[in-house]
N, C-alpha and C positions, 0 to 999 in steps of 0.2 A: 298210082295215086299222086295229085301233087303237093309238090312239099310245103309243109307250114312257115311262113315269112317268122323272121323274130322277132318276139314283141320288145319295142322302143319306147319308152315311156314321154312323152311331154311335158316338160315343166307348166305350171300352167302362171297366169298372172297373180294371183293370189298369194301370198307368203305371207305365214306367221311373225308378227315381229313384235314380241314381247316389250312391256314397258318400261323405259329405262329407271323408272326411280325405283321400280320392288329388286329390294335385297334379298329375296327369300336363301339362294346359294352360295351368297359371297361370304367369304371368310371375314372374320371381323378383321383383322388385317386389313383387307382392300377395302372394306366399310371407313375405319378411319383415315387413309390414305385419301378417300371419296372427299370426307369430310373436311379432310386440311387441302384439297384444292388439287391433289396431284392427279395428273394426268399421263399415263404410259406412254410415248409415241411409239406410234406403229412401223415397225421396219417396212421398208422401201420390198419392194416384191420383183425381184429381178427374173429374167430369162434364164433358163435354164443351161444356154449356149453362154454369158455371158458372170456365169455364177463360177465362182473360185472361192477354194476354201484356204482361209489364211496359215499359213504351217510354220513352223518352228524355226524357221529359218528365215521368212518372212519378218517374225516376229526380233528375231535377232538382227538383223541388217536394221530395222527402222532403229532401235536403241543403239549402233553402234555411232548410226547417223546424229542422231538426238546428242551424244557425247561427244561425237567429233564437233558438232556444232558450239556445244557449251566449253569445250576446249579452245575454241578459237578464238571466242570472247573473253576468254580470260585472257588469253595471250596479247589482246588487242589491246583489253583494259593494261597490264603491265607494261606493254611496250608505250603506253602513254607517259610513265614517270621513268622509265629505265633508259640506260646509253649518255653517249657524251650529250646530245641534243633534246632530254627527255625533259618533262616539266617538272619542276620541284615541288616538293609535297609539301603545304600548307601547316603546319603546327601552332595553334595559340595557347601560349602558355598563360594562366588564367591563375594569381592567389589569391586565394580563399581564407587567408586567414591576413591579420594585421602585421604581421613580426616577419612574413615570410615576402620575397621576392621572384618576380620571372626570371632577373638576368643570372640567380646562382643554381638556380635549376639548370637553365644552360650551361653554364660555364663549368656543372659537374659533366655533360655531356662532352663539350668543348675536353674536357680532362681525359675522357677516357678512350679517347681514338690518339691522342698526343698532338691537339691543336690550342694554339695561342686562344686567350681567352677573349669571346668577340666586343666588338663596340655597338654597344647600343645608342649609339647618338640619334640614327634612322630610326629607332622604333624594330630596325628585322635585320635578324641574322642568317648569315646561308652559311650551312657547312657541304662541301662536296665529298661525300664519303666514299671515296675509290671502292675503301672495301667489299662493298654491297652493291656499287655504281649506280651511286643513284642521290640526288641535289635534294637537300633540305633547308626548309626556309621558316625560321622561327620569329613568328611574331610577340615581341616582349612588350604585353599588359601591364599597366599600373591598376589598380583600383577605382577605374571609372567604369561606370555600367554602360557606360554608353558603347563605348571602345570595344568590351568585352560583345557586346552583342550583332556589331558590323563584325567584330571579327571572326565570330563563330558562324555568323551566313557565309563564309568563303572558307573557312579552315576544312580540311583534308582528317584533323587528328585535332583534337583536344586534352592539354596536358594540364591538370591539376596536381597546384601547388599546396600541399597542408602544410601544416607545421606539428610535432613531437609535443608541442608543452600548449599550445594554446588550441582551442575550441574554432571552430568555425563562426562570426560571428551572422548578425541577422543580415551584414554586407553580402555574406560568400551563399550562404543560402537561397536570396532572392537571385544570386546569380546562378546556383543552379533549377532553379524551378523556370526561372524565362529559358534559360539555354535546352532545356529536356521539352520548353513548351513549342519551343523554334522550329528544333526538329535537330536531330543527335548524331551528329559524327562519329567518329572512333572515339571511343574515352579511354585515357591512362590517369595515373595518380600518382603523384610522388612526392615524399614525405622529407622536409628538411628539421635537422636539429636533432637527428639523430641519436647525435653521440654524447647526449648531453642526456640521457636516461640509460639505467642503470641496465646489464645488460641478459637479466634475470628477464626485465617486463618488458622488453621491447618485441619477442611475440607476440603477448597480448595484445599488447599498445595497436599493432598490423593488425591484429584480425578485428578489434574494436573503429580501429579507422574505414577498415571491406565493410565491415556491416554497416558505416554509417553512409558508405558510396553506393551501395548495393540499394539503398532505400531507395535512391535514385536515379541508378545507372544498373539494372538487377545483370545486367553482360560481364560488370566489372569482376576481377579476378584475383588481382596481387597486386600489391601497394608496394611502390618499390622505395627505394630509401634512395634519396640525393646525395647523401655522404660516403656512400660506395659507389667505388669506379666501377665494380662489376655489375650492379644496377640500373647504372646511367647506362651503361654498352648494354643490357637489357631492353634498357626503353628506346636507345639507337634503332636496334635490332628488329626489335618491334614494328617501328614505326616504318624501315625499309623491308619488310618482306611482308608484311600484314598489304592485303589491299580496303582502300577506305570503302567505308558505306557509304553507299549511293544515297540521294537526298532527292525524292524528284519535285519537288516545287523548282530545288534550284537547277538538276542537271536539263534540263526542261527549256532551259533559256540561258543566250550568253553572261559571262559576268568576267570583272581579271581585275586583281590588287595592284593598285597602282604602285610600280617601281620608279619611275620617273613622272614629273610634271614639268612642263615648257608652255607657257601662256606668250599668246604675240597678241597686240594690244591691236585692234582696228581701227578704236575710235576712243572716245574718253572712258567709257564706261564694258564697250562688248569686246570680245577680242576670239580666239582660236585657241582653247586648251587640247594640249595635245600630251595624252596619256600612254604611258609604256609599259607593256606586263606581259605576262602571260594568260593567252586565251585558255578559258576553261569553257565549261557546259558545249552546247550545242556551239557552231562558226559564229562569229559576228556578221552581220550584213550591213552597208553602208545606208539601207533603203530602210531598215528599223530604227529607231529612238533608243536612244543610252537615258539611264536614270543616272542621277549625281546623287548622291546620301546628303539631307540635306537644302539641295539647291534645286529637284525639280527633273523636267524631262525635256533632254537640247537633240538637236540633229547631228548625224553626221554628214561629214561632207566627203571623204575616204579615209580607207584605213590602209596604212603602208609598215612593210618589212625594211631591214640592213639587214643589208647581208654584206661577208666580207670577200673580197675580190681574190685574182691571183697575186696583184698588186699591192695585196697588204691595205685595201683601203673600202670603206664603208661606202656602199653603192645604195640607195632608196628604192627599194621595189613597189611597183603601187599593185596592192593587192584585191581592191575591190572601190568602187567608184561610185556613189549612189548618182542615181537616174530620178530624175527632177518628176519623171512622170510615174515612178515606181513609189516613190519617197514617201514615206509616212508624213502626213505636215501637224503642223501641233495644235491644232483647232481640238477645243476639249467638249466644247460645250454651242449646242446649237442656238444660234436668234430666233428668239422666240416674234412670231408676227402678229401684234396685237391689233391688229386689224380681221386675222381672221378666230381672232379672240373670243369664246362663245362663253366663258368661263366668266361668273360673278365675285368670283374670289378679289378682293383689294389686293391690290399689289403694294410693294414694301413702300414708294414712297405716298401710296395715299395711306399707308398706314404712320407715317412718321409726318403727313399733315393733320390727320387726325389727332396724333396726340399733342401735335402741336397746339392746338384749337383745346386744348383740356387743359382747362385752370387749374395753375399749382404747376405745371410742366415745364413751360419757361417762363423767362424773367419778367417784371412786368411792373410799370409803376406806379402806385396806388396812393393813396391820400389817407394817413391814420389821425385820430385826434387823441394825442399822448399827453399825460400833462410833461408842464417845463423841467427842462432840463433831462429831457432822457433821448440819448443817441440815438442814431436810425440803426445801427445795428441790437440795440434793445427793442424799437420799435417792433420792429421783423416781428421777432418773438410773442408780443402781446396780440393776445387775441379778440377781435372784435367780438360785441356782442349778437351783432345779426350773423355770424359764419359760427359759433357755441351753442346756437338752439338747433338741439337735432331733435326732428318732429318723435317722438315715439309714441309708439300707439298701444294704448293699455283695454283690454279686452275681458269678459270673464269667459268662463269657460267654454260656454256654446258659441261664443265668436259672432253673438248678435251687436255689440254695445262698441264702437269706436270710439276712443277720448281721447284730444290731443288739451295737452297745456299751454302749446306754444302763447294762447292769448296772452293769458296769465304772466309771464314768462319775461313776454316783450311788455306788457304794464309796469309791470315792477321794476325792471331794466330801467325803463322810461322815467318811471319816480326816485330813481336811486341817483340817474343823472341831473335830474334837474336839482337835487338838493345841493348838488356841488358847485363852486363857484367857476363862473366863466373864466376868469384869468386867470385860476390853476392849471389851464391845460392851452394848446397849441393843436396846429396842426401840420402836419411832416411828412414828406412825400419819401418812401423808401421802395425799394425795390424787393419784391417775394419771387420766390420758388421755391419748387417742391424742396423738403428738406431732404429726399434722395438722393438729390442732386449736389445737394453741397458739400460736397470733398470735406468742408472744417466741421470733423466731430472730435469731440472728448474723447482720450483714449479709452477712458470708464464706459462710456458712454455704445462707442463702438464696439469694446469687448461686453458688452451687456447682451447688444442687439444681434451678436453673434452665435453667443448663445441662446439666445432665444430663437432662433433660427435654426440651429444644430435640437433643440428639444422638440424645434414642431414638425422639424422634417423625421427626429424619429418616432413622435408620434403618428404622423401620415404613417409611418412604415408598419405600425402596429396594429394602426385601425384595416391598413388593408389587408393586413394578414388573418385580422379579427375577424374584418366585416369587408369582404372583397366588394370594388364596384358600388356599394350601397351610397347612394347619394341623397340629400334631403331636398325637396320640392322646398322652392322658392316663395314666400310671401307677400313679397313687395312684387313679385311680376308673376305674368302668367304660363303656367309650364309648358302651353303650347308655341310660346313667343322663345323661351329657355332654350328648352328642346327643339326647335324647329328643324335643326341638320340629324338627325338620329331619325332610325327607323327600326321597325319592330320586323323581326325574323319569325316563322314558323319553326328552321330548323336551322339552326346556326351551321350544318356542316353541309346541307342539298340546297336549301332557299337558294334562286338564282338573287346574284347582284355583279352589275356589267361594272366590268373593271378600267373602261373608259369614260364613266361616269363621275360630274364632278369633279374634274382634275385640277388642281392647282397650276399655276403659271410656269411652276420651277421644271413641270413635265414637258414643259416645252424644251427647254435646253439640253437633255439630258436624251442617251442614243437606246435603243433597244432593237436585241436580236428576235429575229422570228421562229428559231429554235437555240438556243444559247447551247446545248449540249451537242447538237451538230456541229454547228461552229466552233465548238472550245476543239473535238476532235480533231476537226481539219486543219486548224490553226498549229495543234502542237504537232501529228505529226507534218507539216508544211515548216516547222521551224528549221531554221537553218539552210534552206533549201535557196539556192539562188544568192548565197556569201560569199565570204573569201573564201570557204570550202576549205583552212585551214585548223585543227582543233589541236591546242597547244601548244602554237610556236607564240615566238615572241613576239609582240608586233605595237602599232601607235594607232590610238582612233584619234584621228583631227575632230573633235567638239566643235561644234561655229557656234559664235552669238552667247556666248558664255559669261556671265557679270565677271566684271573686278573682283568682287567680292570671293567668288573662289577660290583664284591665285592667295588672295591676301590671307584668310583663313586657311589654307592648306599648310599642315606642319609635321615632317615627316616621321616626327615619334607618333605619331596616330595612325590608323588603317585607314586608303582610301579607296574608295569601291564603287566602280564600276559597272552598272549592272545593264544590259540588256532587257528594251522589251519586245515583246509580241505584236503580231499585227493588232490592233485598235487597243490595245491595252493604257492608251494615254486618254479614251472618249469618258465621260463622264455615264454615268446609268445608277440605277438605284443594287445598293450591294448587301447581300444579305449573306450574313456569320453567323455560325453555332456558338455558341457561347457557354462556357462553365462559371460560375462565381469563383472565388478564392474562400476557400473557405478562415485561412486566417486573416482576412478582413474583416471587420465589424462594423461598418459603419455602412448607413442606408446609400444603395444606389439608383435613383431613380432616374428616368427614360429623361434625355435632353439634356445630363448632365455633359459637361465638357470632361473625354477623355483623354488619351493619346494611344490613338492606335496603332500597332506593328502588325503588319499585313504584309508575310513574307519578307521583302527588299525597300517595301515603304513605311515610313513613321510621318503619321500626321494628325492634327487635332481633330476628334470627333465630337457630334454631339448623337448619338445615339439610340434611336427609340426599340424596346423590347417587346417584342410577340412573343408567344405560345410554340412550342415546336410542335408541330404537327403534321409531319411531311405525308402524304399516303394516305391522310381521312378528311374524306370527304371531296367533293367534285366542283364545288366554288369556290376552292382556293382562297379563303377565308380563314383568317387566323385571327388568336385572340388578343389584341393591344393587353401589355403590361406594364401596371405603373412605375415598379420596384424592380431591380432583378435581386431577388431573394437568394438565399442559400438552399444545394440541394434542388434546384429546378436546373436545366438544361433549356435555355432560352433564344432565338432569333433577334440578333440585330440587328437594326437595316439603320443604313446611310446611303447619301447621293457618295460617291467616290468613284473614282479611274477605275474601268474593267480590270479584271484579273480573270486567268487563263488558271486553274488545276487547284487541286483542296491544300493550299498555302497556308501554315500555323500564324493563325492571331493571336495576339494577345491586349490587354486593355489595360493602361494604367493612368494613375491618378498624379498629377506634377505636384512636385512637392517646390518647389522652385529653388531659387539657390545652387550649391555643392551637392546636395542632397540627393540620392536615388531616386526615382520616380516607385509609387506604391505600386504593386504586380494587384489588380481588382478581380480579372477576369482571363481566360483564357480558352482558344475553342480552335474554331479552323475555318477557309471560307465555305459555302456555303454555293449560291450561284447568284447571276445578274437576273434579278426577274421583277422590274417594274410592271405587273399586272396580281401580283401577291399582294391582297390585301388585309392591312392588315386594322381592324374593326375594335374601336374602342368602346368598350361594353357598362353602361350605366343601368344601377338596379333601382327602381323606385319604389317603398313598401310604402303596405297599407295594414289596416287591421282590422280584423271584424269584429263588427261591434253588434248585430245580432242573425244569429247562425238560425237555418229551417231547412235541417239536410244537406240537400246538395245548394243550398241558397243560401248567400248570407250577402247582411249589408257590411260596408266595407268603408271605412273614412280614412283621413288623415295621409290617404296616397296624391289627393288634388283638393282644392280650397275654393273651386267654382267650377258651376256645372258647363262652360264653356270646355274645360281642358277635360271634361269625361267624355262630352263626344266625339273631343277632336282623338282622343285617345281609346278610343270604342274598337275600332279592329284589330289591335294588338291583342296579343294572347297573353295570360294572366299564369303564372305557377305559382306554388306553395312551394313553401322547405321543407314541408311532409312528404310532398311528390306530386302532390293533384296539378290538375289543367283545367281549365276557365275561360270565360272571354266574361267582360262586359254586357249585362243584359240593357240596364238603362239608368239616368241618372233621378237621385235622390232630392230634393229640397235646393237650399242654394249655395250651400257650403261645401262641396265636392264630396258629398256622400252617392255612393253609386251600388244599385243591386247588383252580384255578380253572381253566374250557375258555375259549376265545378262539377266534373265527371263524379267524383265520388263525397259522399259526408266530408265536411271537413271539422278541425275541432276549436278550441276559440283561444288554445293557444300556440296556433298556427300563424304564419306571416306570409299577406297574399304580396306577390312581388311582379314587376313588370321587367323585361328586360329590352331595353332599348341601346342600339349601334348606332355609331359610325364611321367613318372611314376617315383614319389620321395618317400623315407624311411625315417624313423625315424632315430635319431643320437642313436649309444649303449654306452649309458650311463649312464646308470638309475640304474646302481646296487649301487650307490652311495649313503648310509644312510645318512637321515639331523639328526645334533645330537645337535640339537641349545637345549641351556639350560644343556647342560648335565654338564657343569663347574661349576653349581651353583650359575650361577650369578641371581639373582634375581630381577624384576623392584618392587623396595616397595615403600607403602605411608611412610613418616615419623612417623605416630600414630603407626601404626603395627612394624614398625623396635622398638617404643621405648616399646611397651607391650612385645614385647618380649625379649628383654633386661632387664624389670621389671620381667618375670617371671624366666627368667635362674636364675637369682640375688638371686629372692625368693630360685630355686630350691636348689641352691648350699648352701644357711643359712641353708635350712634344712638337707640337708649333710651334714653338717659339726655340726650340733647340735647330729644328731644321732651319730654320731661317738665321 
């Protein structure tokens, strides 16, 4: 018989393939996993010849790798500050209260290694601690905020100074709220006056001082006492074996505290400053731009080492040479070509001939008829009778009846003059202007209008927080003439609007990347790359083209700082910050106020407009203009400013001018360059109905002529109950209009229209803050008289040597 073949089945084309959205098996588990978005990936499906299963051993060799790795890095990091040639550790000593000093904080340190007590004439002390091997460089603060805050962007360690019998005042405070807002290096604390509290409460006293550094600094640990030697070798101690926290806005880019300055003059005014320090962050390169604190952003021309000989003598090593065709050039801002100008926007000087052309603006000489004897400067003041009739128009309530007086008005005027004799008065030619303009006001006067200005600006604050956006339709003009740049949205977060539409002039000058987040990547890790390939020796950058004005202002009790930038970080683009309010601020801030902004290594004057933060919703990059930046909201700032490269701590303050602090407003972090974020200023217009039929009701008091109902017909209509609407057709002649609404609505409901448009930043931000650079200083009275005791000292022993 022959034998039966096997039966083989065939797949056939056909397969069941259930639908993917029935849950009926899933575990509610992988149901809500579905539902918040997660996605399993599917492991890679390997050969069977090339499948290894990972063992115990495997698993241990990769960790031992992992740890010798993170060992080497430490060792790296230490070898940066250790040995005869290693760099010194940055320390700024910072007091925080009145009565207390930097230089005896040091000088308990100075005590307890057995070293002379240092000279603060330079502003910085070095101690070279054999013991530990390893160079320390204290920078001794006075009570200026300015000071204090360049010098904590370079410090390594931060040593705060309290004091035993006094309070921190609201000085030492704002100085730790910027420093924590900056970004926080190592903190210590240490306590003088010690010995001058009984010695029952001087535990207490420490642990009430931790809790009051903890609120701030929550890492902090032990409060060390200045008046024991074995606390200052504490804080030695500390500060040589502890390694600093890393800071990455700043290790990210070069920077180095000026130890020397030598300026060589080229011409009257530019010259060659040549700066000496030690390199920190990433190498310097000759082909990047140096920032000045200050004074702006200059090229280098090379940077060069000394080194010493066998000969016992200082040799120039030139360490890196910038290349004319690599060099960064200092062009911030693009020429705009108004020729290929498509833009209707005025530009600023046809905006300053327009106003010139506006009566009342500038001077101007006119012809008054004053009786005799009264000055041209009384003239000024009196008021003619044809400029005192202001037409008003009295109406009743349907707004059918128009009544002006003016006839009447100018009759009377007219018989009032004629009764007066001709040779009681003259005629006198003076000169007017707006009284805005004229600098001589009454101090009464002045202090009046200021207030009045302070009560309306916190009213604005009030009514927005009342009645956000709600604006009132104009009488004297028409709301389609008003309104003409605003547009009505369907969906404020999906409605397309093209973000090359409309642009102002100032978009001309100003650079944009075509992915900013690729580029910031490639930039930072490319930093450093192609330098002097040196990081923490000592070395000179030659500055070219540098003002007078540096040399002359530079004074060695102060911090000078050097900082490094990035490639295109000098180009100008639109900059947008996260922003917090300060909450112990009280007074209204609203969008275009002038600030002073710190953005990382820069301080310069802003004027600031505030959006919505909204990052993630919605797909037209549309955000909401804000008028206020309120308290308790997290809000977007945008300014025209110099690119920035990585999330760098902002901060916002308000000049107080004088000696004085500057006020801490605001505080947040950058943000990115993104000129095509638009940011959309939101006007509400209400109306009310005045008789309701379901889902229909008439509707007045939104427009004042049937002209601006049709021009206003395809915008969509809400309520503050929640209904949708549009425009059916217009009423009579007084801007009454039928409107439908998806649902009933009730008659004391408020029908509202929401109308955008798109606003820019003010260009003015190239404007350096240079508070402090006069040398005014805020001191305690102890610290002004130690160092009156030491010049005293210094200059005996000059005058001894000699």
């Amino acid at each position: 018989m022959p034998t039966e073949k096997p039966f083989h089945h065939k797949a056939g084309s056909l397969k069941q393939s259930n639908k993917p959205f029935k849950s009926k098996h899933a575990t509610k588990g992988a149901i809500k996993d579905k539902v918040k978005g997660k996605t399993n990936r599917k492991p890679i499906k390997h050969s069977s010849a090339n499948t290894r299963s990972i063992t115990r051993t495997d698993r241990r060799n990769a960790a031992k790798l992992e740890q010798q790795k993170k060992r080497e890095e430490v060792l790296k990091a230490n070898r940066f500050f250790e040995g005869r040639h290693g760099t010194p550790k940055i320390v700024a000593v910072i007091p925080l209260c009145p009565d207390v000093n930097s230089y005896s904080a040091v000088k308990s340190i100075y005590s307890s290694i057995d070293l002379q007590e240092p000279s603060i004439l330079k502003g910085t002390a070095h101690i070279n601690a054999e013991r530990f091997k390893q160079k320390i460089q204290f920078i001794l603060l006075d009570r200026n905020f300015v000071d204090i805050l360049d010098a904590c962007k370079i410090a390594d360690y931060v040593l705060f100074v309290v004091s035993a019998e006094v309070e921190v005042d609201q000085f030492g405070e704002l100085c730790l709220k910027a420093i924590q807002s900056q970004g926080l290096p190592t903190v210590m604390t240490t306590v003088m006056h010690m010995e001058k509290i009984p010695q029952k409460k001087r535990n207490d006293l420490k642990k009430s001082l931790l809790s009051y550094m903890k609120h701030f600094f929550p890492d902090e640990e032990k409060i060390h006492s200045a008046d024991q030697i074995q606390d200052a070798l504490n804080v030695l101690r500390t500060i040589c074996t502890q390694r600093p926290k890393p800071i990455l806005w700043r290790d990210t880019r070069p920077y180095m505290l000026a130890e020397e300055l030598l300026y060589e003059t080229n011409n009257e005014n530019f010259g060659t400053l040549k700066v000496t320090g030690y390199s920190r962050g990433v190498p310097f390169s000759a082909n990047r731009l140096v920032h000045l604190q200050n004074f702006g952003d200059f090229q280098l021309s090379q940077i060069t080492a000394s080194r010493r000989t066998d000969e016992d003598k200082d040799s120039i090593q030139i360490l890196h040479v910038a290349d004319p065709e690599l060099q960064d050039s200092l062009i911030s801002e693009n020429e705009p070509n108004f020729m290929e100008n498509e833009q209707t926007w005025p530009t600023e000087e046809e905006m300053i001939e327009m106003e010139d052309a506006l009566p009342g603006t500038t001077p101007k000489k006119i012809v008054k008829r004053v009786p005799k004897g009264t000055s041209s400067y009384q003239a000024a003041w009196i008021i003619d009778s044809e400029s005192d009739d202001d037409d008003e128009d009295y109406s009743d309530e349907d707004g059918d009846i128009n009544m002006t007086y003016e006839n009447d008005e100018e009759e009377l005027a007219n018989k009032e003059v004629g009764n007066e004799s001709e040779e009681e008065y003259e005629e006198i030619e003076v000169e007017t202007r707006s009284i805005l303009n004229d600098p001589k006001l009454d101090p009464e006067e002045e202090a009046k209008q200021l207030k009045d200005f302070l009560a309306n600006r916190e009213k604005q604050n009030r009514d927005d927080l009342e009645f956000p956006d709600e604006v009132d339709t104009p009488l004297g003009i028409a709301a389609r003439i008003r309104f003409q740049r605003y547009r009505g949205l369907q969906s404020f977060r999906t409605s397309p609007w093209d973000p090359m539409e409309n642009l102002p002039i100032d978009y001309a000058r100003i650079f944009q990347f075509e992915n900013y987040q690729r580029t910031k990547h490639r930039i930072i890790n490319e930093a450093g790359v192609g330098g002097c390939g040196i990081r923490g020796a000592r070395m000179t950058l030659h500055i070219t083209n540098v003002p007078k004005e540096v040399a002359d202002s530079y004074d060695p009790s102060r911090p000078f700082i050097v900082f490094g930038l990035l490639e295109n970080e000098h180009k100008t683009s639109v900059m947008n910050f996260v922003v917090t309010r300060n909450t112990d601020y009280n007074e209204p801030i609203r969008s275009k106020d002038p600030l002073i902004l710190y953005c990382g290594f820069r301080k310069y004057i802003v004027n600031p407009i505030y959006s919505q933060n909204t990052q993630g919703k919605g797909t037209n990059n549309v955000h909401k203009f804000e008028r206020f930046l309120n308290p308790g909201r997290t809000c977007i700032a945008s300014i025209y400013g110099p690119i920035q490269f990585g999330h760098s701590p902002v901060m916002l303050f308000k000049d107080t001018g004088g000696v004085n602090a500057p006020i801490l407003v605001a505080t947040g972090s950058f943000l990115s360059s993104d000129p095509r974020r638009i940011i959309a200023k939101r006007i509400i217009l209400t109306g009310h109905p005045y008789k309701i039929h379901k889902k229909s009701a008439v509707v007045r008091y939104m427009f004042f002529n049937p002209e601006d109902v049709l021009w206003f017909k395809p915008v969509q209509l809400t309520t503050k109950y929640g209904r949708k609407g549009h425009i059916k057709e217009s009423l009579g002649t007084h801007g009454y209009m039928k409107c439908v609404f998806d649902s009933p609505i009730t008659q004391q409901d408020t029908i509202m229209m929401n109308l955008y448009k798109r606003v820019f930043p003010k260009w003015n931000t190239t404007t350096l803050w240079k508070g402090g650079l006069d040398g005014t200083v805020v001191k305690s009275p102890l610290s002004v008289k130690v160092n009156e005791m030491l010049i005293e000292k210094k200059s005996e022993e000059v005058e001894m040597e000699m």
